[in-house]
C-alpha positions in Angstrom: 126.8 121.7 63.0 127.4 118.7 60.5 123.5 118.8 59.7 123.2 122.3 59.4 126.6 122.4 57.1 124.8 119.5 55.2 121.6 121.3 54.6 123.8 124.8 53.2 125.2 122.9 50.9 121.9 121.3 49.7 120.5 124.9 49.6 123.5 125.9 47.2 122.4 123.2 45.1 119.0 124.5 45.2 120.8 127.8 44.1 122.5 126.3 41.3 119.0 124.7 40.1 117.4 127.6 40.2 119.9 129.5 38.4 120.0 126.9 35.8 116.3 126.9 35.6 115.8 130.9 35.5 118.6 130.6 32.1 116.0 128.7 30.4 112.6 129.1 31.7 109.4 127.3 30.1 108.0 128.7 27.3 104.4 129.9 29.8 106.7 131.8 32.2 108.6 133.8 29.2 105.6 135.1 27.7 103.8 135.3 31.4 106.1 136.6 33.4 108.4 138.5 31.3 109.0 141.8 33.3 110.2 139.6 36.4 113.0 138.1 34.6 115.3 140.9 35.3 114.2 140.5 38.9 114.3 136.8 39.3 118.1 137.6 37.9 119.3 139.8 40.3 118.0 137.6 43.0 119.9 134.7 42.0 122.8 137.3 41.5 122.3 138.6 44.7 122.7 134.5 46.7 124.9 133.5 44.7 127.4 136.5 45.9 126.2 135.9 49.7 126.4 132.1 49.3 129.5 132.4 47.9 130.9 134.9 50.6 129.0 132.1 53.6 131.5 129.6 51.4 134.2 131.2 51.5 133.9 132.0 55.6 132.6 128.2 56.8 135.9 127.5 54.7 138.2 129.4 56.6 136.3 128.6 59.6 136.8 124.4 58.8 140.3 125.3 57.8 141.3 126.8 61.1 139.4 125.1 62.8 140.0 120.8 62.2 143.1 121.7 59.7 144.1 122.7 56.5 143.3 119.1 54.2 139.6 119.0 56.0 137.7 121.2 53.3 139.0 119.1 51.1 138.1 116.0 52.5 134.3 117.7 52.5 134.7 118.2 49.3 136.0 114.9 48.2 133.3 112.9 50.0 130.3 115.7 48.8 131.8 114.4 45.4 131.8 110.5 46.4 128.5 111.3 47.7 126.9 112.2 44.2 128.5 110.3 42.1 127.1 107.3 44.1 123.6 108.8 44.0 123.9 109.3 40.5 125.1 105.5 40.1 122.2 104.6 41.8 119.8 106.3 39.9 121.7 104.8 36.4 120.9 101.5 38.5 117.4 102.2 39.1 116.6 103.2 36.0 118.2 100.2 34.4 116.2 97.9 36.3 113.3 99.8 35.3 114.0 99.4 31.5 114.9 95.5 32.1 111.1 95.6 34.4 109.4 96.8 30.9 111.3 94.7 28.8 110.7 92.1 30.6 107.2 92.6 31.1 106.6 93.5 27.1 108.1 89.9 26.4 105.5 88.4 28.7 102.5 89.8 27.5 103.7 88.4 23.9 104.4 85.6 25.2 100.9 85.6 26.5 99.3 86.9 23.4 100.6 84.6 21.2 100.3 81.3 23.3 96.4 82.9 23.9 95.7 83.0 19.7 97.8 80.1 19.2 95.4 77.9 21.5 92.1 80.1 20.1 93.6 78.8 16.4 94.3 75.2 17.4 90.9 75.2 19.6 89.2 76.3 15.9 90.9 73.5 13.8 89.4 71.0 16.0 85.8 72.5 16.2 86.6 72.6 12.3 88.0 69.0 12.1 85.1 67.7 14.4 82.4 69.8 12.3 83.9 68.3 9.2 83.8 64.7 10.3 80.0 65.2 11.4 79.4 66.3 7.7 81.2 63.5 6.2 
């Protein structure tokens, strides 16, 4: 039952998305797919109101069932849950931006010790030129 609980409320999340994404649609779709807005509304409408209603049972059901604090305590942890998944993506992307950093500074790096040695290499094919002249 814990799996199947887990994957509702990733569906409701899925819900919420899709609502979010159905308020602001991309430009294509709005000039595409104008006359399904109104229906692409009323079906999020229409889960929303029967997730909300499945909600509102499996809470009643937990309630009675392992005691009044324990949809709480789901909640609490579903909250724990993504805040550390969203720490971890704040992480990722951090290392990412210190990965380019760090990578821009060594191609410089790079760069400049290549033309610094292609100038020095040509003062001394100029020096030795010079002294061959003299």
């Amino acid at each position: 039952m814990a799996g199947d609980l887990g994957n509702w409320m990733g569906a409701i999340q899925d819900l919420t998305d899709a609502e979010k994404k159905a308020k602001n649609p991309p430009l294509f779709k709005k000039i595409i797919n104008s006359a399904s807005v109104e229906q692409e509304a009323m079906q999020i409408f229409a889960a929303k109101q029967k997730a909300k209603q499945m909600e509102d049972d499996l809470r009643e059901h937990i309630k009675w069932t392992f005691g009044g604090n324990a949809w709480e305590e789901i909640l609490a942890m579903r909250a724990k849950i993504r805040l550390e998944r969203a720490e971890m993506v704040r992480a990722q992307k951090k290392r990412r931006a210190k990965f380019k950093e760090r990578s821009f500074a060594t191609i410089a790096v790079l760069v400049t010790l290549a033309l610094g040695s292609a100038g020095i290499w040509g003062l001394i094919e100029f020096l030795v030129a010079m002294k061959g002249k003299a």
